[in-house]
C-alpha positions as CSV (number, residue, x, y, z in Angstrom):
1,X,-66.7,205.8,115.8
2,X,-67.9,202.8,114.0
3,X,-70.2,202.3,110.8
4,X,-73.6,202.2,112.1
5,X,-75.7,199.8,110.5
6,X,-80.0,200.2,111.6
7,X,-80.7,196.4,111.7
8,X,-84.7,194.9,110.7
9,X,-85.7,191.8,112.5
10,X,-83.7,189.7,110.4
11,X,-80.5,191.5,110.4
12,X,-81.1,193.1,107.6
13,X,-79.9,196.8,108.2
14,X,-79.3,200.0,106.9
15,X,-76.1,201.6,107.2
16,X,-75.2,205.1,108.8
17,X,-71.6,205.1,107.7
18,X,-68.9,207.0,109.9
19,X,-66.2,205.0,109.5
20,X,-63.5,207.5,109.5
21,X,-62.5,209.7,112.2
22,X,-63.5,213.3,112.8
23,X,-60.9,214.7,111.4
24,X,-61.6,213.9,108.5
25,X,-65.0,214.5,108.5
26,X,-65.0,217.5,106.1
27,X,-64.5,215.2,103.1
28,X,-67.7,214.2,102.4
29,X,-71.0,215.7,103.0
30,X,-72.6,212.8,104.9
31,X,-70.9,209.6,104.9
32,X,-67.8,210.8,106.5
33,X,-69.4,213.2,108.8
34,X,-69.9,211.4,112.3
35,X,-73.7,211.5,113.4
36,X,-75.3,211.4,109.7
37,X,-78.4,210.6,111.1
38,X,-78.7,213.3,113.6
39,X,-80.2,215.8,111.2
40,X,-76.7,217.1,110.6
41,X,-76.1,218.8,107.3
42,X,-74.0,217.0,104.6
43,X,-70.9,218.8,104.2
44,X,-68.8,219.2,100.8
45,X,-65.5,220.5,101.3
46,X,-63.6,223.4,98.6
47,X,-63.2,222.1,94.9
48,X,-60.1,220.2,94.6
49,X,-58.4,220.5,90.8
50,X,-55.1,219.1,89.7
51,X,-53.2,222.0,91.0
52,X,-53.4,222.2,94.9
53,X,-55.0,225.4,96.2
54,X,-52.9,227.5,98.9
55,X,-52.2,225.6,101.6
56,X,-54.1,228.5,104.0
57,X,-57.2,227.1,102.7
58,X,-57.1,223.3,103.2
59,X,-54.7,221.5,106.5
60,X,-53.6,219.2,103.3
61,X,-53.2,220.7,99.8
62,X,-52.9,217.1,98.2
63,X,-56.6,216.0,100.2
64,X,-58.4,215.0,97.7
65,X,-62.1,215.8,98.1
66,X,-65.2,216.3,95.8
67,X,-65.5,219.8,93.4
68,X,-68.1,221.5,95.0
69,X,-72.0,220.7,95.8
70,X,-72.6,220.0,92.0
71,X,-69.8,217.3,91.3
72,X,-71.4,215.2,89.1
73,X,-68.8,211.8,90.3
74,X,-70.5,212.7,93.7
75,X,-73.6,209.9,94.3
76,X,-75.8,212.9,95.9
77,X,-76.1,214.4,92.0
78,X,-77.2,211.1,90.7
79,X,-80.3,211.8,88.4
80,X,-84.0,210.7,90.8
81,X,-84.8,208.3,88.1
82,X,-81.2,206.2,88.9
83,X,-81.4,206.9,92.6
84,X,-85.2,205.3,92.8
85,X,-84.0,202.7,90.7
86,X,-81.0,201.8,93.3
87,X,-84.2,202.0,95.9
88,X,-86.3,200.0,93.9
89,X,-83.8,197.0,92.9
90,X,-82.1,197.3,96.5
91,X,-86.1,197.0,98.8
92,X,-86.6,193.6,95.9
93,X,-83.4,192.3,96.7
94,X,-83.4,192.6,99.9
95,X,-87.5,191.5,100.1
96,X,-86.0,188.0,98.6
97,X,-83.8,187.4,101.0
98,X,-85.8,187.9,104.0
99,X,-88.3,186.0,102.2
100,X,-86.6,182.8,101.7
101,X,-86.1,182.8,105.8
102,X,-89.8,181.6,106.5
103,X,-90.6,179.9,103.0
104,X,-89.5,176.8,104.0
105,X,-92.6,176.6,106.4
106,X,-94.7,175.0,104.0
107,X,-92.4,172.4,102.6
108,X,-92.1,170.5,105.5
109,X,-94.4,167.4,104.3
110,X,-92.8,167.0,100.9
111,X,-88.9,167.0,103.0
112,X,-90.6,164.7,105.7
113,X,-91.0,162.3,102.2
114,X,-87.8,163.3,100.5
115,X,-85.2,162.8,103.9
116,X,-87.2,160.4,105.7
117,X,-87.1,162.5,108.8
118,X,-89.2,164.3,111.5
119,X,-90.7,167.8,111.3
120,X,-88.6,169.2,114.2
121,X,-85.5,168.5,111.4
122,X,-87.5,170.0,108.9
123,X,-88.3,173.4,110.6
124,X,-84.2,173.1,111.5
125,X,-84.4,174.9,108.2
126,X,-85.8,178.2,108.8
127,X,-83.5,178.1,112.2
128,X,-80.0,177.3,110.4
129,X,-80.8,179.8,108.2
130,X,-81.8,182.2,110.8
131,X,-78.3,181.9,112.1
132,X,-76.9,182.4,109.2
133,X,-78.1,185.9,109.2
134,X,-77.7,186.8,112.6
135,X,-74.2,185.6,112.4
136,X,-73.3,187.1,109.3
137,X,-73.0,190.9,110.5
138,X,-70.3,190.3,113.0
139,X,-68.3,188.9,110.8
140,X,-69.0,190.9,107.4
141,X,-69.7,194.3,109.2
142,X,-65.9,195.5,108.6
143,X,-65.7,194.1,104.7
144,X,-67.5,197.8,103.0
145,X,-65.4,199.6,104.8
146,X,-62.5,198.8,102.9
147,X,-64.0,197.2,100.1
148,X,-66.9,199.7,99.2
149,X,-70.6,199.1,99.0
150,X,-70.4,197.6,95.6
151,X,-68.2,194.5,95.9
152,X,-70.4,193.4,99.1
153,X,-73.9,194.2,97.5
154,X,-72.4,192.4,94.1
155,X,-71.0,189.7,95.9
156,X,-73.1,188.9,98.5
157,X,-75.9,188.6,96.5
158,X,-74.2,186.6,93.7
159,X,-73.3,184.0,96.5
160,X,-76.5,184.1,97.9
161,X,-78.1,183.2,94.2
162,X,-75.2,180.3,93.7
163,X,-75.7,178.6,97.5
164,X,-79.6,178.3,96.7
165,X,-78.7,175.7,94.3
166,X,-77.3,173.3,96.9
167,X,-79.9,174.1,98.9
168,X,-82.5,173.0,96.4
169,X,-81.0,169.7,95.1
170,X,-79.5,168.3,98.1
171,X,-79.6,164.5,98.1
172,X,-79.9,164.3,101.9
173,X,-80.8,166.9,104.7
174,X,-77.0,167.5,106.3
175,X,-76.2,169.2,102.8
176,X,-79.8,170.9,102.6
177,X,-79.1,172.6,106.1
178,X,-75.2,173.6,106.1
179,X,-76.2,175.6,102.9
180,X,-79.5,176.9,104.5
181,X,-76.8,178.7,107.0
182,X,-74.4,179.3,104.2
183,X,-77.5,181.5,102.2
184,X,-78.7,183.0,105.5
185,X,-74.8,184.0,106.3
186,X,-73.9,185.8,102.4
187,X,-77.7,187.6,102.7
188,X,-76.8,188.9,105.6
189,X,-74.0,190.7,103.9
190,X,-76.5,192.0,101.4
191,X,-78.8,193.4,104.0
192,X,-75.9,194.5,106.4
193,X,-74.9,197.0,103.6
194,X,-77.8,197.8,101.5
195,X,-79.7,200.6,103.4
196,X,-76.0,202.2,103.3
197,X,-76.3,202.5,99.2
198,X,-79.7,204.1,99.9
199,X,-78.5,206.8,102.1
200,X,-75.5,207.3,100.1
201,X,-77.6,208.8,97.0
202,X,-80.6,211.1,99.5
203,X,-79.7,214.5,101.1
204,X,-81.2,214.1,104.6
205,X,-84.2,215.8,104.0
206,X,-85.0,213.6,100.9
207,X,-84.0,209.9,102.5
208,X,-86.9,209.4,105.1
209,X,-90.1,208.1,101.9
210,X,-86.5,205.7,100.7
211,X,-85.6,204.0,103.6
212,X,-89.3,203.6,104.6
213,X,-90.1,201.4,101.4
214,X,-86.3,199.9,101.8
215,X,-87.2,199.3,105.8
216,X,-90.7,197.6,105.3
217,X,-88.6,194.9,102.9
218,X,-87.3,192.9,105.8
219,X,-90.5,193.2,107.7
220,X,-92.7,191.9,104.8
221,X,-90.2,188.9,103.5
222,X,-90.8,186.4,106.7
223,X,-94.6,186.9,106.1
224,X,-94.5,187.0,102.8
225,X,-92.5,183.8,102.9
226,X,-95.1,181.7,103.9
227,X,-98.3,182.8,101.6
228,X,-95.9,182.3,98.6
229,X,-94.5,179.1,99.5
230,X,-98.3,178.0,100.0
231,X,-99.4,178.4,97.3
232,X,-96.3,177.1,95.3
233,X,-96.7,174.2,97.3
234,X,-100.0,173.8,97.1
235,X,-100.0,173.3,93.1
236,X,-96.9,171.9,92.7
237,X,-96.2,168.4,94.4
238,X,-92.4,168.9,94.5
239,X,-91.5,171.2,97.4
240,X,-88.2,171.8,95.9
241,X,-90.1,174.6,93.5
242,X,-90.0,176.6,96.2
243,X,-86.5,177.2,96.0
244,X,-86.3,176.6,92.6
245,X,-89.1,180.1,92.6
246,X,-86.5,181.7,95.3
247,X,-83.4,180.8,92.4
248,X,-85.1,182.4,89.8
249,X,-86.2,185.2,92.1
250,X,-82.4,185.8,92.8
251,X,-81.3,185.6,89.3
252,X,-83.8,188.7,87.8
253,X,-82.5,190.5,91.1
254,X,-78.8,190.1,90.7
255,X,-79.0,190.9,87.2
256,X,-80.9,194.4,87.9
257,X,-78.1,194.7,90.8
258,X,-75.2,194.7,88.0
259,X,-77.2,197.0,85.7
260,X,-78.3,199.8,88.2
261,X,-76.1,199.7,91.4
262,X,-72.8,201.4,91.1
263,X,-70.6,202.0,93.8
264,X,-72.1,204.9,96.0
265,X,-69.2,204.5,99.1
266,X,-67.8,208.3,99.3
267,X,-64.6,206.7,100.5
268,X,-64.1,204.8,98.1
269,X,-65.1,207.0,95.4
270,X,-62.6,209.6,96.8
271,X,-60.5,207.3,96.4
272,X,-60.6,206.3,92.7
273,X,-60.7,210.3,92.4
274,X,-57.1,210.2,94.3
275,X,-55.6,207.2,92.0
276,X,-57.0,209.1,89.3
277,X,-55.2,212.6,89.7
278,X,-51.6,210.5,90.9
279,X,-52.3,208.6,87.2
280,X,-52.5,212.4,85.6
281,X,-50.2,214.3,87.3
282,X,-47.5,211.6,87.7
283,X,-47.7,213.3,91.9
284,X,-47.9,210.6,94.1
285,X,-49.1,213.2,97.1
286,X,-52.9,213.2,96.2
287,X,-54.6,210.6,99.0
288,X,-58.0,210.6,99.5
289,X,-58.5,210.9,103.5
290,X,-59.6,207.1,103.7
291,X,-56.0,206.3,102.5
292,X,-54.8,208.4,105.0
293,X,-56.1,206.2,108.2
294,X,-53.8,203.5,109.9
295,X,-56.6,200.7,110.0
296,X,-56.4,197.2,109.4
297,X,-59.1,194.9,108.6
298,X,-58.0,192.4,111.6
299,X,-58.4,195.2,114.3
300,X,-61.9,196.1,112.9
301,X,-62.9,192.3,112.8
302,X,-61.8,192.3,116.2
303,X,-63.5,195.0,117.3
304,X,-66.5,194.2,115.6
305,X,-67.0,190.8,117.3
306,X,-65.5,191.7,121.1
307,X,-67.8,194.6,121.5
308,X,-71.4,193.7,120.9
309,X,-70.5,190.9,123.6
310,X,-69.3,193.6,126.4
311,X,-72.2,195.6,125.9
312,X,-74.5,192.5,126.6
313,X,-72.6,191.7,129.6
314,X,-72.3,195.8,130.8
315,X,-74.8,197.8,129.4
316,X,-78.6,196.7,131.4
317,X,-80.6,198.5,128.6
318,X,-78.7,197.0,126.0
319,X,-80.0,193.5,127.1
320,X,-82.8,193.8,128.2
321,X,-84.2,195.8,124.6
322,X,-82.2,192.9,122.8
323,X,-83.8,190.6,124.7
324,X,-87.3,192.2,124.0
325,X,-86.8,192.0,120.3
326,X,-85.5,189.2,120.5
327,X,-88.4,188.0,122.0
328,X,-90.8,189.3,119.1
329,X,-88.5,187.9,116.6
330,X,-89.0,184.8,118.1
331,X,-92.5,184.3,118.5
332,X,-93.0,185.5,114.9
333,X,-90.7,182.7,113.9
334,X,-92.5,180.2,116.1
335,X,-95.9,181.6,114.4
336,X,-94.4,180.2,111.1
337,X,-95.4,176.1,112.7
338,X,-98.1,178.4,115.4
339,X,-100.3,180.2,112.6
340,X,-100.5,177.4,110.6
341,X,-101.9,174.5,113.3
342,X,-104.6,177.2,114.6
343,X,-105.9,177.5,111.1
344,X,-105.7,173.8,109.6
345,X,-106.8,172.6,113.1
346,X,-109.5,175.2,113.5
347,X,-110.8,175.5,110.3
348,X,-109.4,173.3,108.1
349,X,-107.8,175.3,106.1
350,X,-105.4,174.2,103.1
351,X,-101.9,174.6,102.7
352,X,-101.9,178.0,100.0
353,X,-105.1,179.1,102.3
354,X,-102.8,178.7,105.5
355,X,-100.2,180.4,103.8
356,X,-102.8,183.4,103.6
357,X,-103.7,183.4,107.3
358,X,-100.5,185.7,107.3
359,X,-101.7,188.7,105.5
360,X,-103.0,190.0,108.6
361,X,-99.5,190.4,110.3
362,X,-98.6,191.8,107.1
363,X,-101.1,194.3,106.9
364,X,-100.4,195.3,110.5
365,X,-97.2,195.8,109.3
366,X,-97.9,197.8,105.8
367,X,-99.9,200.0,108.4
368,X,-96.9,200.8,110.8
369,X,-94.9,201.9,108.0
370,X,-97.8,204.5,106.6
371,X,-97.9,205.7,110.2
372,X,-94.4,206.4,110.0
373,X,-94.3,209.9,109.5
374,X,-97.1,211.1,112.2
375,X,-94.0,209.6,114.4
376,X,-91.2,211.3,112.7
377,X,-93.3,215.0,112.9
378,X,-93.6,214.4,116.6
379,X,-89.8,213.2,117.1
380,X,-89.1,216.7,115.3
381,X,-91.4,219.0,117.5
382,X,-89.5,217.2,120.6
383,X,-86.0,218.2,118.6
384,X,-86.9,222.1,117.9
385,X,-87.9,222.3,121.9
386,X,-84.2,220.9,122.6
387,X,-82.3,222.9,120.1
388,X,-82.5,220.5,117.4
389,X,-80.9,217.6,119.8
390,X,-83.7,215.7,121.0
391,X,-82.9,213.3,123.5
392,X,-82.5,209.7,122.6
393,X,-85.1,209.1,125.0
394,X,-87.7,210.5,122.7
395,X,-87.1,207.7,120.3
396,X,-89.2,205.2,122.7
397,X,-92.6,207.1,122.9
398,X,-92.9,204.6,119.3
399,X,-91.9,201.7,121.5
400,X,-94.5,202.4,124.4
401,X,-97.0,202.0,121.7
402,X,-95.2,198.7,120.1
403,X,-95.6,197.5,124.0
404,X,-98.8,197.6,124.4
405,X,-100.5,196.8,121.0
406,X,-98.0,193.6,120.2
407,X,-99.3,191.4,123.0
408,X,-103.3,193.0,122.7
409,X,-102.6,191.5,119.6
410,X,-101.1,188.3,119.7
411,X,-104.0,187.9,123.2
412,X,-106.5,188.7,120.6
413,X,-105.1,186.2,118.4
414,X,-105.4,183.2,120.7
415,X,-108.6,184.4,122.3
416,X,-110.5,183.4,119.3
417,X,-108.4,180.6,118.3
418,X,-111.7,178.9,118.8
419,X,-113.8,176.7,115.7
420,X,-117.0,178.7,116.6
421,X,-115.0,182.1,115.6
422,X,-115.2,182.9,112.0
423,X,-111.6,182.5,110.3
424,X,-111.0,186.2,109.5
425,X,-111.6,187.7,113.0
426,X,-108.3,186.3,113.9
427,X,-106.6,187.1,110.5
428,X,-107.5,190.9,111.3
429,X,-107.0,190.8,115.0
430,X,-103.1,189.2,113.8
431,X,-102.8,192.6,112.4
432,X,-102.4,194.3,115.7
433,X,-99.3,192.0,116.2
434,X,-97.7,193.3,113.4
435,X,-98.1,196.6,114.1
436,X,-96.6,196.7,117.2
437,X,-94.0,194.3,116.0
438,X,-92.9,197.1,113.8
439,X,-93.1,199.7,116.0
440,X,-91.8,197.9,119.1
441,X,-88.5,197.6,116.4
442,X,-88.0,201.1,115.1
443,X,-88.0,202.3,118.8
444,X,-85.6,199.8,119.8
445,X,-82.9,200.6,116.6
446,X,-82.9,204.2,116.7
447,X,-82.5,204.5,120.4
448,X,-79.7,202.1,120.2
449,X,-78.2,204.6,117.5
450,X,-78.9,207.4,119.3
451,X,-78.1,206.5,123.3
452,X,-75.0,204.9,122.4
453,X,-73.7,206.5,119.0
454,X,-70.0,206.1,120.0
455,X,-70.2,202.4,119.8
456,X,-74.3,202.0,117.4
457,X,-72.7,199.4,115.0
458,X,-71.9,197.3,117.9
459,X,-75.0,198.0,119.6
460,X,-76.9,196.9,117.1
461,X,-74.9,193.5,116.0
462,X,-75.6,192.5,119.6
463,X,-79.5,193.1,119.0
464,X,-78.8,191.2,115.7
465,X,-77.2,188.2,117.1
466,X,-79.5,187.8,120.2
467,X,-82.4,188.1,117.7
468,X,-81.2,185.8,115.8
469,X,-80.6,183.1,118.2
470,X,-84.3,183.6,119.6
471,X,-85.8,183.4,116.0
472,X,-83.8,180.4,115.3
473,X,-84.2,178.0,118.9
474,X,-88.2,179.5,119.0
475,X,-89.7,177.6,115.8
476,X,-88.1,174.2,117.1
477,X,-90.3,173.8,120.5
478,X,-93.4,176.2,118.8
479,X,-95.3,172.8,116.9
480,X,-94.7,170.7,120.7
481,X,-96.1,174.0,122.5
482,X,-99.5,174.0,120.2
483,X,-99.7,170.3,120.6
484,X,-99.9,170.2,123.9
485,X,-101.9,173.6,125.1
486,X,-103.8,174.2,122.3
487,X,-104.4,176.9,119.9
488,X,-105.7,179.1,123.0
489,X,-103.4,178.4,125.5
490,X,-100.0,178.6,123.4
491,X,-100.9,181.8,121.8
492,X,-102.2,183.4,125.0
493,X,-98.7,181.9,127.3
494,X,-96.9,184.1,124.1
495,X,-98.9,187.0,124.4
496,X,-98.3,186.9,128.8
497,X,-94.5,186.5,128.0
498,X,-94.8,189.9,126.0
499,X,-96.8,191.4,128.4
500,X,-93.6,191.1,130.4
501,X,-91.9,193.7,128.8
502,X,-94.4,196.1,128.2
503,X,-93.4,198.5,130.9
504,X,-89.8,198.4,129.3
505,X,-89.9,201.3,126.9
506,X,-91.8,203.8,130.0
507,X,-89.1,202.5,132.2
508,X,-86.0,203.6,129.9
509,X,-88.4,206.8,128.7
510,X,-87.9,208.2,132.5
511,X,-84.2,206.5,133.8
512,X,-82.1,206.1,130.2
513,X,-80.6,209.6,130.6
514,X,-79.2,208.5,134.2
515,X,-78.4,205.3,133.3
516,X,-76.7,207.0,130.1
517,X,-74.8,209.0,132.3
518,X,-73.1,205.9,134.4
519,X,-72.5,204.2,131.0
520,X,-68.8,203.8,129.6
521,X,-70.2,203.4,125.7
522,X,-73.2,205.8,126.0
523,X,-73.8,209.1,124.7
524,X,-73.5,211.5,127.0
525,X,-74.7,215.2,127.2
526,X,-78.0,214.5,125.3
């Protein structure tokens, strides 16, 4: 089993840990249990004290585990006010991040008379750093397992506040783009782990209202991105404000990170417990089960970057759901030079008013999270009729709906992409495109968890990657594709290419379980 981290479009994901083995998974109530997210109970295992209990009662007397359901070193008994904290400073975090992918959209004039170079070049910027955090997960994924949650979170973020520096004072655009990548490469280690820290702290019937206002953080931050650049652009000649906004950002965040995230990793906090009672008891037999294993952080970097490739090239669901988010991802990048030509073109709008022209995706957006739980108390009616196992199937009845509305939205879009058409008939009609964006993407990572839970992490780095390389090569040809078809015909060729994959999620909904049952990484018996 693998640590399975729920990606957002940007890589960003939340982690459902199940790193060890399942022999081990009595340790710890959740994040050592394998299928966390499968409305399995958390599990504490007998008190452990400083003198071992009969060896009847336990396979190792020296296993050292937590001291009941109330151990206060346990992160479950944190007090709500520190766990909504860790929420709160965590969905920030995570919402600058994710925004500074698409605020470079609206600096492209002032680097075009910095760099003396073209606009392609300059939207190069969103892209590198778009790669950065698609690559970023298949090569970080491993690091919390044997380093914890805190180090990464800590760490990642700190870099990510240090390589925005570069980033803003480069003296020539080489410099500005290798540490675009080199920001978009440490957030992705932020993102990769954070959503783990949240689930770390909830019982399972308290996470869902947490990881909804964590999960609409990397939806929000590429069209938030935009409106805030605009209108620090806008006011302030120098575009290099904008980063120096997204530095200052950083800083507040990293300091609230060192006040109010702890380490929340059971693992790892079983294991300071273990170095703790061999420190007091001078016994060197107390291990905590994670010091147990025989792993090696070569074989999991191995694994981590082999396997998302042989489920692209084996698994036909795999790729072709990749492929559809991908697709999404990458037409919402290319709407970062697309948005903004319909309304200055159009309308003749200015840039902190183009910059606004987004808050229609983002409402669409804000609405798909609300709508959240009608979906989850459907998903659990479909569970109590199977036994409380659902089939993973039942995930894509949210992605039938994503299929449909995202292209009646983006056609809607381009159909009155016209001058006649008042401005904010398109700004609301957007909104449709960012509903089903989000619901297109929830249906896609938890069937991906769910169909092939053996190998999810993997799964899901594979969606990650291919996203990523869509939202990063879209933007560069999306200004050319306006130029030359026109606000109507650019947006409505998108939509058609969406329209293509509509039937996707029906199709899966009636053949995944036999297609499931030929697999060599699917789940099986669901």
């Amino acid at each position: 089993m693998e640590a399975i981290r729920m990606s957002s479009p940007q890589s960003p994901t939340f982690e459902l840990t199940d790193p060890i083995s399942r022999t081990t998974s009595r340790v710890s109530r959740f994040s050592l249990d394998p299928d966390p997210e499968a409305g399995k109970e958390r599990r504490l295992s007998p008190s452990t004290t400083a003198t071992p209990p009969a060896a009847a009662e336990k396979d190792d007397p020296f296993e050292v585990l937590w001291d009941g359901p109330n151990d206060p070193e346990c992160p479950l008994n944190m007090s709500m006010a520190r766990k909504w904290a860790i929420v709160v400073v965590i969905a920030v975090s995570c919402l600058c991040v994710t925004c500074c992918s698409s605020m470079a959209a609206m600096t492209y004039s002032g680097m075009i008379a910095t760099y003396g170079i073209n606009t392609t070049l300059c939207i190069s910027s969103i892209s590198f750093f778009v790669m950065g955090l698609g690559c970023g997960p298949l090569l970080l994924g491993p690091v919390s397992e044997f380093a914890g949650r805190k180090p990464v979170l800590h760490g990642g973020f700190a870099l990510f506040f240090l390589l925005n520096f570069p980033v803003a004072f480069a003296p020539h655009i080489a410099l500005h783009l290798a540490f675009r990548f080199l920001t978009g490469f440490v957030g992705s280690a932020f993102l990769s782990v954070s959503g783990g820290a949240i689930t770390d702290v909830f019982h399972n019937t308290r996470v869902a209202t947490p990881m909804m206002i964590f999960s609409s953080a990397p939806f929000l931050g590429p069209v938030l991105g935009p409106l805030l650049s605009g209108f620090i652009n806008q006011r302030q000649p120098d575009w290099r404000w904008t980063y120096y906004v997204v530095i200052m950002w950083a800083f507040v965040c990293m300091a609230a990170l060192l006040l109010l995230l702890p380490e929340t990793y059971d693992p790892q906090l079983l294991k300071r417990k273990a170095r703790r009672l061999r420190q007091d008891t001078g016994d060197a037999r107390w291990r905590a089960p994670i010091e147990k294993l025989d792993r090696s952080f070569a074989a999991a970097l191995k694994h981590s970057l082999r396997t998302p490739f042989r489920l692209l090239a084996t698994e036909p669901m795999v790729l072709f759901l990749d492929l559809w988010s991908a697709l999404i991802l990458g037409i919402l990048y290319l709407s970062f030079s697309g948005v903004p030509y319909i309304f200055r073109t159009q309308h003749g709008f200015s840039l902190e008013q183009t910059g606004m022209s987004f808050l229609g995706i983002g409402a669409g957006q804000v609405v798909a999270a609300l709508s959240q739980p009608l979906f989850n108390r459907a998903y659990a009616k479909v569970s109590a009729a199977h036994g409380g196992h659902a089939p993973p199937e039942a995930r894509l009845v949210m992605g039938m709906f994503g299929g449909v509305i995202c292209p009646i939205g983006l056609l809607l879009l381009g159909l009155t992409a016209f001058k006649e058409v008042h401005w904010i008939v398109p700004i609301v009609l957007s909104s449709f495109f960012g509903l089903g964006l989000v619901y297109a993407y929830t249906a896609t990572f938890t069937y991906l968890v769910d169909a092939y839970r053996p190998v999810a992490a993997s799964a899901l780095a594979s969606n990650s990657f291919l996203r990523s390389t869509f939202a990063a090569g879209f933007p560069l040809f999306g200004l050319p594709l306006y130029e030359r078809l026109g606000p109507v015909g650019a947006t409505c060729l998108l939509a058609g290419l969406l329209f293509l994959f509509t039937p996707l999620p029906f199709i899966f909904y009636r053949t995944g379980a036999s297609v499931r049952a030929r697999s060599n990484f699917a789940a099986h018996g669901m």
